[in-house]
N, CA and C of each residue as an Amber inpcrd file, in Angstrom:
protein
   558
  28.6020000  -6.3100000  -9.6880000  28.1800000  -6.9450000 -10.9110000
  26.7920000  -6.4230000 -11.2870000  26.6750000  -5.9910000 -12.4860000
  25.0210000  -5.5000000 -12.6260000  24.2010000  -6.5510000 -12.9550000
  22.7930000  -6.1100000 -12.6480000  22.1500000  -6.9700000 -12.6990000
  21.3590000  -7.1560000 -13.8940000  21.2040000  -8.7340000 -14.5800000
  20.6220000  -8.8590000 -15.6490000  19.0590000  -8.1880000 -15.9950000
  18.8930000  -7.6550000 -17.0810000  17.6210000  -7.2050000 -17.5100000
  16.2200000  -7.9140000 -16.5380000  16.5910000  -8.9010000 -16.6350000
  15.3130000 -10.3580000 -15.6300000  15.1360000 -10.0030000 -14.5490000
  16.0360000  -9.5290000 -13.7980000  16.3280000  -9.0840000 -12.1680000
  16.3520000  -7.4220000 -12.0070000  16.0580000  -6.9580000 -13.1870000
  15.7690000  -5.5550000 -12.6750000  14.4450000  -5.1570000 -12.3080000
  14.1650000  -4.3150000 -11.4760000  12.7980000  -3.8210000 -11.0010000
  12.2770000  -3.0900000 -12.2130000  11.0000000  -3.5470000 -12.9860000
  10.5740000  -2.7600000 -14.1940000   9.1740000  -1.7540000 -13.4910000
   9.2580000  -0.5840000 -13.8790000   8.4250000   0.5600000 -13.8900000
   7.7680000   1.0430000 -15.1280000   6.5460000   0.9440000 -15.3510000
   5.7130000   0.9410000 -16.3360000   5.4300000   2.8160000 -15.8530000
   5.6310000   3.4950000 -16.8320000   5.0320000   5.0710000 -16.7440000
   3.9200000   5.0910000 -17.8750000   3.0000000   5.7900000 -17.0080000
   1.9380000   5.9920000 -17.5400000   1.5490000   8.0490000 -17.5590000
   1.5640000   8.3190000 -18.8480000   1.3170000   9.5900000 -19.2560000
  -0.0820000  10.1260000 -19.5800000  -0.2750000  10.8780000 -18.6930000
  -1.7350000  10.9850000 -19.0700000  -2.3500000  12.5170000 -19.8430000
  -1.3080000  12.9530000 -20.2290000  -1.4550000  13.7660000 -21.1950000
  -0.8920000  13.3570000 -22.5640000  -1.6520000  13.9890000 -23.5530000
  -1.9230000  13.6940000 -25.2150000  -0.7960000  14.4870000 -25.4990000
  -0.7410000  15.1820000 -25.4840000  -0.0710000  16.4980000 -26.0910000
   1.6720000  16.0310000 -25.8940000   2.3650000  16.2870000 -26.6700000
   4.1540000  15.4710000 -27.1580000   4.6010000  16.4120000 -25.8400000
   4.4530000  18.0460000 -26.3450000   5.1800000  18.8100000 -24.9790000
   4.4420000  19.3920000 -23.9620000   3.6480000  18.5130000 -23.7650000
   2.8170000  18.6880000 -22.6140000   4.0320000  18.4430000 -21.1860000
   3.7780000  19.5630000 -20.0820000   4.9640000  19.4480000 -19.3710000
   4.4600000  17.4630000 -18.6330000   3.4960000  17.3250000 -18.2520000
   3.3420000  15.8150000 -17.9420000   4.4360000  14.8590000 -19.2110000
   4.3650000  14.8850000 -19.9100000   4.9690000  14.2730000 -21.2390000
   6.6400000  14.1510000 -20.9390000   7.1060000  15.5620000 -20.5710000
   8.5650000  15.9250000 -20.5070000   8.5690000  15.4100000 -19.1180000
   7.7530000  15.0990000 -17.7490000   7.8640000  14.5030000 -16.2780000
   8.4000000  12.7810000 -17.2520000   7.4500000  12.3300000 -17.9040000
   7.7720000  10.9530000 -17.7410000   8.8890000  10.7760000 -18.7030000
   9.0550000  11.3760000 -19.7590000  10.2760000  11.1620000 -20.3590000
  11.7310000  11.4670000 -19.2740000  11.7170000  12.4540000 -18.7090000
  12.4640000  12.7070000 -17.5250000  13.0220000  11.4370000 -16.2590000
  11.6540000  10.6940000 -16.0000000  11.8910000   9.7960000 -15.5330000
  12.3890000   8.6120000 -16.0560000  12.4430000   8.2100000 -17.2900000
  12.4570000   7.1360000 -17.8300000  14.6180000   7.4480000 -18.4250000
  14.6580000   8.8820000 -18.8290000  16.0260000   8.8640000 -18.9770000
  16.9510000   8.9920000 -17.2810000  16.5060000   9.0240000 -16.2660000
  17.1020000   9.2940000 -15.1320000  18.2020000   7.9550000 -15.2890000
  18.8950000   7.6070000 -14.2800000  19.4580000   6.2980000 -14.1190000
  18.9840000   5.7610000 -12.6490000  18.7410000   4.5320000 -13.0390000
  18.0250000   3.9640000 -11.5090000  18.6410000   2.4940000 -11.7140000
  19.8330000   2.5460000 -11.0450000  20.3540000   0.9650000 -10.6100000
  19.3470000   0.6630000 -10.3440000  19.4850000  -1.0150000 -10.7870000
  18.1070000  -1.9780000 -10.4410000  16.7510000  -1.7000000 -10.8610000
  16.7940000  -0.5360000 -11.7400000  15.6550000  -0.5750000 -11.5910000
  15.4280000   0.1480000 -13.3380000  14.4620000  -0.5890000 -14.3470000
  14.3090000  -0.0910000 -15.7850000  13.0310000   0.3530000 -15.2790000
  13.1060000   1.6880000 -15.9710000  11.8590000   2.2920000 -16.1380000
  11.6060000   3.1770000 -17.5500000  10.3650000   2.6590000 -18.0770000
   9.9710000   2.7750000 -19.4700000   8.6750000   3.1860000 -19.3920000
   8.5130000   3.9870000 -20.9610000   7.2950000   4.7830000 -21.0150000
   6.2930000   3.3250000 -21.3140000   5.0650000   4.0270000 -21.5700000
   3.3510000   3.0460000 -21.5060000   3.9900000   3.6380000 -23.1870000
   2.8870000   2.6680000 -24.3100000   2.1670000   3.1870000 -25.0980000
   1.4670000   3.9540000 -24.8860000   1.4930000   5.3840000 -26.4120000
   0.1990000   6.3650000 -26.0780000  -1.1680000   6.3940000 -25.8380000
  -1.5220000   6.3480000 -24.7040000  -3.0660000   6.5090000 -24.7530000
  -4.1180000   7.0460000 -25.4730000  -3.5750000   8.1090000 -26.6210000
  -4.8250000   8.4520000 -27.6120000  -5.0880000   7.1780000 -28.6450000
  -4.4440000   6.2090000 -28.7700000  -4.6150000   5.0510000 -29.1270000
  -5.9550000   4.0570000 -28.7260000  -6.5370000   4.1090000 -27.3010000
  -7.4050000   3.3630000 -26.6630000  -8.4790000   3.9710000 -27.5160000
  -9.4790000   3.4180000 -27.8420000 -10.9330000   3.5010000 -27.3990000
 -11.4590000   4.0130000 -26.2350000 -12.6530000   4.9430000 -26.5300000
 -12.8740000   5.5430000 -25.0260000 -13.8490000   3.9570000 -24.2680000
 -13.8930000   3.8020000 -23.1770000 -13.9890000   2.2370000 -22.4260000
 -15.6560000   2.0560000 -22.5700000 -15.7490000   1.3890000 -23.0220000
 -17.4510000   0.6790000 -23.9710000 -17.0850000  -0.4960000 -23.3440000
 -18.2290000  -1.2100000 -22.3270000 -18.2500000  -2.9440000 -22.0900000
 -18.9080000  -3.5040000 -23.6820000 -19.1660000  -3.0770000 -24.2370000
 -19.6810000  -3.4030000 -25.7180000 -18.0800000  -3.7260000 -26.2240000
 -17.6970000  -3.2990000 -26.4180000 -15.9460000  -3.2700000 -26.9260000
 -15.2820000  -3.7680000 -25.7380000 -15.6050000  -4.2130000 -24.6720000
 -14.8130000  -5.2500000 -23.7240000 -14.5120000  -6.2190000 -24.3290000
 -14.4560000  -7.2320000 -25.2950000 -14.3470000  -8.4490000 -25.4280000
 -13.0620000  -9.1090000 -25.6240000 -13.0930000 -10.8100000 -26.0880000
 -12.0680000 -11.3960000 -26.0090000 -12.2200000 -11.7490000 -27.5540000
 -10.9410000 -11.2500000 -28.2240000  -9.8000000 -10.7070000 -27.6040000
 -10.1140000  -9.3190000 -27.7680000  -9.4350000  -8.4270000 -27.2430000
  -9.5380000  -6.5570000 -26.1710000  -9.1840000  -6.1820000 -27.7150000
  -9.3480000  -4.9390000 -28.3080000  -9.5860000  -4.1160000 -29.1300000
  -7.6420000  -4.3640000 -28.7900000  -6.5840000  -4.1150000 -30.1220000
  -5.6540000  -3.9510000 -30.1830000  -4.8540000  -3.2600000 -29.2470000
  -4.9710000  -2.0200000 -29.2810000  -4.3770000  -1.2580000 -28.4630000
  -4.3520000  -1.3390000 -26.5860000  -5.8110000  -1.7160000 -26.7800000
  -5.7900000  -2.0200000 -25.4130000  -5.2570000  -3.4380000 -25.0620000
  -5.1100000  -4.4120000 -25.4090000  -4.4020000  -5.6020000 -25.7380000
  -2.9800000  -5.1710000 -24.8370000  -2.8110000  -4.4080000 -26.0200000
  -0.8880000  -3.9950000 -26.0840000  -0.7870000  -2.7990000 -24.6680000
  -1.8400000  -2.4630000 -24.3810000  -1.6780000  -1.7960000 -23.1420000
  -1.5020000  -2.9350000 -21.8440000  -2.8970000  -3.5640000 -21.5250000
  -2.4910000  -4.2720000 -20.6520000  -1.6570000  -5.2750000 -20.7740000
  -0.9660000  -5.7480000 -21.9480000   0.6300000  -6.2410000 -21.5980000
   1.5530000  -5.6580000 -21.5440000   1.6250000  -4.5710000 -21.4400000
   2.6770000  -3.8450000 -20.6530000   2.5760000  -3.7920000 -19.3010000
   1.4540000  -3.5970000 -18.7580000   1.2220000  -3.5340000 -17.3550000
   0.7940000  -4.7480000 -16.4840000   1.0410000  -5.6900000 -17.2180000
   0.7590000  -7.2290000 -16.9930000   2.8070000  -7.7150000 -16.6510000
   3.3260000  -6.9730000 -17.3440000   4.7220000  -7.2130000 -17.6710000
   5.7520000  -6.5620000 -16.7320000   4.7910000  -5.5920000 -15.8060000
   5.9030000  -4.2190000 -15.0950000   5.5640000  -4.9830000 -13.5690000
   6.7400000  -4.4180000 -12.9470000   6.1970000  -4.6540000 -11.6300000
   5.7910000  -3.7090000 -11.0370000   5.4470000  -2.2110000 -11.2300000
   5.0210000  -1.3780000 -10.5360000   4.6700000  -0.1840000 -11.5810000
   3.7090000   0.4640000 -10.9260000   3.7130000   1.3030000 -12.0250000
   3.8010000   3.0980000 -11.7450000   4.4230000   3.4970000 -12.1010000
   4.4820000   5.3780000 -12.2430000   3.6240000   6.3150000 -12.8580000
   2.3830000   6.6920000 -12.2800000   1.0600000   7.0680000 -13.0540000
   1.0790000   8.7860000 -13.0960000   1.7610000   9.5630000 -14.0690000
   1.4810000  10.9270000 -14.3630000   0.2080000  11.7130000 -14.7290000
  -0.5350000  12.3730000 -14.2340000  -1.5900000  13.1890000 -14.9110000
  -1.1790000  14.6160000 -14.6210000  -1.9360000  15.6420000 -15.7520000
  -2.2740000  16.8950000 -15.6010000  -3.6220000  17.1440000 -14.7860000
  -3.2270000  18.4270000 -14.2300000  -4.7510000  18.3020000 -13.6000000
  -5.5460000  19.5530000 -14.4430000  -6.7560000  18.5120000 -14.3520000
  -7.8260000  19.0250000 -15.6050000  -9.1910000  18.9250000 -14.7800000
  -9.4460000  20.4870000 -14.7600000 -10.8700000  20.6710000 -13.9250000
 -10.2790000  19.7240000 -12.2260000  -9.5420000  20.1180000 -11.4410000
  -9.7240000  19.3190000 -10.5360000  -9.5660000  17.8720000 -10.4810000
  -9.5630000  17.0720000 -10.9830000  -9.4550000  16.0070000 -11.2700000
  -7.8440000  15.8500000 -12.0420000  -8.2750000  14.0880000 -12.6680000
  -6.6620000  13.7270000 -13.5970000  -7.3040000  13.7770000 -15.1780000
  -6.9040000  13.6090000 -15.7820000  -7.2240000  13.9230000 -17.2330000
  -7.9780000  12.6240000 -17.6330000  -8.7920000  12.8140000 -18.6650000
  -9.9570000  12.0090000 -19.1280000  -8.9700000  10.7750000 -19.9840000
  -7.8880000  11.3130000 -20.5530000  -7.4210000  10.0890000 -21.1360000
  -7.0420000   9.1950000 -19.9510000  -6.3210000   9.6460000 -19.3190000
  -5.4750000   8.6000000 -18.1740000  -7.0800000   7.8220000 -17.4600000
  -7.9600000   8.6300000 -16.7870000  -9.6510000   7.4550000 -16.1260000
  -9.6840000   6.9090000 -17.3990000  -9.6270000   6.9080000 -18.7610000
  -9.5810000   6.2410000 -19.5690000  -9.1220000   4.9710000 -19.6400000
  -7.9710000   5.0490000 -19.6270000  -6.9160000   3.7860000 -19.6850000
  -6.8410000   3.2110000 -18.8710000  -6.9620000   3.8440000 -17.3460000
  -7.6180000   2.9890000 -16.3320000  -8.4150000   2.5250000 -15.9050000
  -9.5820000   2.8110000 -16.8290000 -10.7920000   2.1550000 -17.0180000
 -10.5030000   0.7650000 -17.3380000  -9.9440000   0.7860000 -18.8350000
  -9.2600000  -0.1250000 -19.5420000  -8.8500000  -1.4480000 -18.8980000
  -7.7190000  -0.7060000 -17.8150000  -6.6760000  -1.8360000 -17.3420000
  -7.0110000  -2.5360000 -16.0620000  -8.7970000  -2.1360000 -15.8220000
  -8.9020000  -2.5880000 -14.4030000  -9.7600000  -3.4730000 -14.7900000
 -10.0610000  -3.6420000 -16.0590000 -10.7930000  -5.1540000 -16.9320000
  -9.6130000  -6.2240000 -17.4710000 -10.0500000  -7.1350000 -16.8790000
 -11.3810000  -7.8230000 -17.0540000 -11.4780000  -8.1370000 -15.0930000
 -12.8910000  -7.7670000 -14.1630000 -12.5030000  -7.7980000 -13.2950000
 -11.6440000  -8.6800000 -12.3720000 -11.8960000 -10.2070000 -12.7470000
 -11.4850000 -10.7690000 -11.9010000  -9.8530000 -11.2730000 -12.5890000
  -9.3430000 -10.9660000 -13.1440000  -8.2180000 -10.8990000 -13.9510000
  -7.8090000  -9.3580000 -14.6470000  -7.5300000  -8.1310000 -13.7520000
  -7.0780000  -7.0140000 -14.0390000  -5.6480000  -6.9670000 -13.8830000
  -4.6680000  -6.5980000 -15.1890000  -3.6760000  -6.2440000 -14.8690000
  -3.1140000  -5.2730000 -13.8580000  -3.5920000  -4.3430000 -12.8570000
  -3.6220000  -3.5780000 -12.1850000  -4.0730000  -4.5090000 -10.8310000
  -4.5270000  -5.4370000 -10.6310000  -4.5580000  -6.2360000  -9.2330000
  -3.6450000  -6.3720000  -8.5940000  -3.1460000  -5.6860000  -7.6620000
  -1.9560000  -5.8960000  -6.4730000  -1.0310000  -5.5540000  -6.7400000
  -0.5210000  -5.0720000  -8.2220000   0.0000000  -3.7590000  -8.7920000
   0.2140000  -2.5690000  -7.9390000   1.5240000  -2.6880000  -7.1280000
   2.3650000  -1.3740000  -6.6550000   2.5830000  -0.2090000  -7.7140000
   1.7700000   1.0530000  -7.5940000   1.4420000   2.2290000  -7.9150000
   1.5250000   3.3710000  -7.3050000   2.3130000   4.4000000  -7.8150000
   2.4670000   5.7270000  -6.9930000   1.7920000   6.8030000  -8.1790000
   1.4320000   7.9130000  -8.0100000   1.0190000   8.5370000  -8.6940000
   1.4070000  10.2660000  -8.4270000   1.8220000  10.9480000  -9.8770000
   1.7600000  12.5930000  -9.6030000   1.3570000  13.7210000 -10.4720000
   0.8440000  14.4340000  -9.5830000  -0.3920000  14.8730000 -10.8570000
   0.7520000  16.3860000 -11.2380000   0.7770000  16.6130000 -12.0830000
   1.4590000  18.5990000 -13.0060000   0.4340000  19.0300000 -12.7760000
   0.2060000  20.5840000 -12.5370000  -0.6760000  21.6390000 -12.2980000
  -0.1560000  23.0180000 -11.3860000  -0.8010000  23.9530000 -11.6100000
  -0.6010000  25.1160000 -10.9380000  -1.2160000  25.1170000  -9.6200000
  -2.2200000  24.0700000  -9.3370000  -3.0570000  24.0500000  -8.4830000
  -3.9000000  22.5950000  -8.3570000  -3.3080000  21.6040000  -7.5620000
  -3.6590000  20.1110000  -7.7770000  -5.3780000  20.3920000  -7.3920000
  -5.9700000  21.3800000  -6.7100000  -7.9080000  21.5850000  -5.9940000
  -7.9150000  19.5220000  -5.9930000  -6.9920000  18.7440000  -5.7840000
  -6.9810000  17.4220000  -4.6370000  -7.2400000  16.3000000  -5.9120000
  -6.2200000  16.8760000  -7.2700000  -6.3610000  15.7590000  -8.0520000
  -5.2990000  14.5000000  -7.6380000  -4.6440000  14.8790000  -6.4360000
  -3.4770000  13.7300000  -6.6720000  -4.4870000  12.7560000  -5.1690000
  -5.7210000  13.2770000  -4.6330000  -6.3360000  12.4480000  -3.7790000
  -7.1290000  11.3870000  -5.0930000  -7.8670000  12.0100000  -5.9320000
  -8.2440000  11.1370000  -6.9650000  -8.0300000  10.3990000  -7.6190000
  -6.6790000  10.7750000  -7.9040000  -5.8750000   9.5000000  -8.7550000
  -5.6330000   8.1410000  -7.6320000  -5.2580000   8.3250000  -6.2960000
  -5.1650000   7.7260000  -5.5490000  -5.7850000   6.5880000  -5.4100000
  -7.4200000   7.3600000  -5.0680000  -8.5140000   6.8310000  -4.8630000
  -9.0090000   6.0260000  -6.4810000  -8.6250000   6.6070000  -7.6820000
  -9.5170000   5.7900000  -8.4810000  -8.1420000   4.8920000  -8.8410000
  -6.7310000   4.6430000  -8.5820000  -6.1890000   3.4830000  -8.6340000
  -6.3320000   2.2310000  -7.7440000  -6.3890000   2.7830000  -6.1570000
  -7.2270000   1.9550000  -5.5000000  -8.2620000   0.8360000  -5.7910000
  -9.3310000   2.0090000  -6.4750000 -10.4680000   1.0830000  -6.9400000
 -10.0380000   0.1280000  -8.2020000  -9.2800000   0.4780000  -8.9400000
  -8.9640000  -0.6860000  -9.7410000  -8.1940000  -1.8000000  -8.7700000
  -7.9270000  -1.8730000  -8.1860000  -7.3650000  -2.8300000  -7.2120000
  -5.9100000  -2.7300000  -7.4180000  -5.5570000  -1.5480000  -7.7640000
  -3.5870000  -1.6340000  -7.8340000  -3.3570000  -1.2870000  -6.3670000
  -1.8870000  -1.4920000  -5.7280000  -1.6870000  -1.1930000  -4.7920000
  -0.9790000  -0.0120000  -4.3770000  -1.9510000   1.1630000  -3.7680000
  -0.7420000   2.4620000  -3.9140000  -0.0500000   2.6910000  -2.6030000
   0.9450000   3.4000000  -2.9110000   1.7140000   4.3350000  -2.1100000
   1.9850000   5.5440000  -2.5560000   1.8560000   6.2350000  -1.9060000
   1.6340000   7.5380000  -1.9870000   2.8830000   7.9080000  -2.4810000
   3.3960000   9.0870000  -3.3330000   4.6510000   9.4730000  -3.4270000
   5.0690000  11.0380000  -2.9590000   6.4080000  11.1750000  -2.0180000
   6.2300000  12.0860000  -1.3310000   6.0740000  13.5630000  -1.5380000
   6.0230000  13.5400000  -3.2650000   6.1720000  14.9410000  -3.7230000
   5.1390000  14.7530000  -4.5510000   3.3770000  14.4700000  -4.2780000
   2.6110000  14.3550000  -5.3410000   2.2870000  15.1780000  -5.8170000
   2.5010000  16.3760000  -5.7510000   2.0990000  17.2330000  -7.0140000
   3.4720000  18.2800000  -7.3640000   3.7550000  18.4140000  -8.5230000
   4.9540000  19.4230000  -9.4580000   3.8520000  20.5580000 -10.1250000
   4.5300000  21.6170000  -9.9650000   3.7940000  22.4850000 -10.1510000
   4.7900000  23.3020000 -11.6670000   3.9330000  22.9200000 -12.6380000
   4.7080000  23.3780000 -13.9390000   5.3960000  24.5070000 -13.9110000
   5.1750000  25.7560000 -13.2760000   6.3600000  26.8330000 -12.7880000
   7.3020000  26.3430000 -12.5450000   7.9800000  25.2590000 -11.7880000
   9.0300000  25.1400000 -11.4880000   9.8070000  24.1870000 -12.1180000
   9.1070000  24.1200000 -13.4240000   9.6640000  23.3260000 -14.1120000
  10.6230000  24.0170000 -15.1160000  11.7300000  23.7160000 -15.6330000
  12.2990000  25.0320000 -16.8480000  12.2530000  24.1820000 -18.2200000
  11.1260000  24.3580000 -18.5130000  11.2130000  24.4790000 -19.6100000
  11.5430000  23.4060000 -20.5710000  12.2190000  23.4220000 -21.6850000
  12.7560000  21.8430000 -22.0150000  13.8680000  21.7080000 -21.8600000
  14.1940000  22.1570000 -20.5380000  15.0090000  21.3260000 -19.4040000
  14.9310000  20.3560000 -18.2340000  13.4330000  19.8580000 -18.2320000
  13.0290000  19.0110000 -17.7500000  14.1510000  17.7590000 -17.1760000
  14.4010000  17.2710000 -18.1210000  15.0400000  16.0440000 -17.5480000
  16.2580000  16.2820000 -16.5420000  16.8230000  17.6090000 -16.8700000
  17.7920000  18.3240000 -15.8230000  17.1280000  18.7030000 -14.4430000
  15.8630000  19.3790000 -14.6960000  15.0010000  19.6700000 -13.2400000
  15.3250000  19.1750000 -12.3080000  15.8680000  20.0270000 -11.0050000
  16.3270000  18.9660000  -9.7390000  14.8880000  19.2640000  -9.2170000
  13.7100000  19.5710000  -8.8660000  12.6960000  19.4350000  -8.9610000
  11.6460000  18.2400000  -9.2990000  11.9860000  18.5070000 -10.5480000
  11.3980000  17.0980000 -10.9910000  12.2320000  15.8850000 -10.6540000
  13.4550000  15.9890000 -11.0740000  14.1990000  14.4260000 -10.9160000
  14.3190000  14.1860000  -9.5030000  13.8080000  14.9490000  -8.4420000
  14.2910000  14.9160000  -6.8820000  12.8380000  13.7310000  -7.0130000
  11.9000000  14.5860000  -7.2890000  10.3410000  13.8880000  -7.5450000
  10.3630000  12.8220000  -7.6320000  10.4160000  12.6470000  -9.1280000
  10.7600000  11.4000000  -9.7020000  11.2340000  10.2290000  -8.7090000
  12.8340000  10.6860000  -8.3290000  13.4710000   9.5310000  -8.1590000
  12.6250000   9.1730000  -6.7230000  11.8720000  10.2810000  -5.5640000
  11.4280000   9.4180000  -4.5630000  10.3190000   8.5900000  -4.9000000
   9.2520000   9.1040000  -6.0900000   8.1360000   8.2430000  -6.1970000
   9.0750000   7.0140000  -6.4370000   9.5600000   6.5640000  -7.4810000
  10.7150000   5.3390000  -8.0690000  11.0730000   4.3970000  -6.7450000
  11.5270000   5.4040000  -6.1670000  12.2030000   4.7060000  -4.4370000
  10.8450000   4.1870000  -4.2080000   9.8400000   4.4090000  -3.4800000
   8.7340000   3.8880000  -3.1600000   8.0600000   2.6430000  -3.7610000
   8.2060000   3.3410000  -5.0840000   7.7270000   1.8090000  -5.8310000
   8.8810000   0.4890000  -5.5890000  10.1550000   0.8760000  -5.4270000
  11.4930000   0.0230000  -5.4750000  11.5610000  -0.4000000  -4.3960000
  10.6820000   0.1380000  -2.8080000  11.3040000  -0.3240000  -1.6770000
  10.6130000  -1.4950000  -1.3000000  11.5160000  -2.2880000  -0.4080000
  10.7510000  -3.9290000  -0.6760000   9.9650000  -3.8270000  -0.1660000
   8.8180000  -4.5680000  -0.0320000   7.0820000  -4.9610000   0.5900000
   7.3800000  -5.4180000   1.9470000   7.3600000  -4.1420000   3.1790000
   7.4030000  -4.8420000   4.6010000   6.5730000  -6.3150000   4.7480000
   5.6890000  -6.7630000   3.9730000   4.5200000  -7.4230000   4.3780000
   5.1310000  -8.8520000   3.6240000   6.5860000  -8.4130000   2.9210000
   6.9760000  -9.9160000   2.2280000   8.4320000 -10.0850000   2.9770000
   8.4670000 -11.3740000   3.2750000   9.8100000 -11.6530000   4.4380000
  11.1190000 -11.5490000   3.1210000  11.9290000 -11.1220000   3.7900000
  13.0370000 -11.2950000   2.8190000  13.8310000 -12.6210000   2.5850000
């Protein structure tokens, strides 16, 4: 019997590239058309939407967009965090939005928030340790995913969502986020 919309595991993807065919762009669309019994997984709103993160522009109520961001991620139970790697690092929009979503501190949608993360690049020079580390610090909870970095060569093209590459990717970060919490009794 499938399971109702209520009882499915929801996965919030987060894109951290701007650009429509940016190969990051075609990873999360990829993921989001895969099929995952039990489990819906849907894109974020676009991040060129945010404000770059001003505590001046922190207030109540949050600038629109960011509003509509952290209720999405207020709403997911886990989240799927894509970046390009830019200079070594993850891209300025995505520390952006996670700037964003790790306010207001003591009420961050990202608190205890199960998070895996994978960075696109020819050469991660240890952006998928960063993303790690700066989801951490927002207080989400990560796990590592076992294929963190895709290396856009092996991607074909806008055949993405076909990629056994990518969708191999994909579906283990997904598994990770999906597998139950040793630390919660069944």
């Amino acid at each position: 019997m499938p399971q109702s919309p209520a009882t499915r595991h929801r996965t919030l993807v987060l894109s951290g590239s701007l650009r429509e065919g940016a190969v990051t762009t075609q990873v999360a669309h990829a993921a989001v058309a895969q099929d995952h019994p039990g489990h819906e997984v849907v894109l974020a709103a676009v991040l060129d939407q945010l404000p770059l993160f001003n505590e001046d522009l922190d207030t109540e109520p949050a600038p629109p967009a960011v509003a509509a961001l952290r209720a999405q991620v207020s709403s997911a139970a886990s989240l799927l965090v894509l970046s390009p790697v830019n200079n070594a690092s993850i891209s300025a929009a995505l520390k952006n939005a996670l700037d964003w979503l790790s306010r207001p501190r003591d009420d961050s949608p990202l608190a205890g928030k199960p998070a895996t993360g994978l960075v696109i690049g020819y050469h991660s020079h240890g952006a998928e340790a960063h993303l790690e580390t700066i989801l951490r610090a927002t207080g989400a909870r990560t796990t590592a995913a076992p294929t963190p970095v895709l290396n856009p060569r092996a991607v074909t093209g806008n055949r993405t969502v076909q990629d056994l590459k990518v969708t191999t990717a994909v579906a283990q970060a997904l598994a990770t986020l999906h597998a139950p919490d040793p630390a919660t009794p069944a």
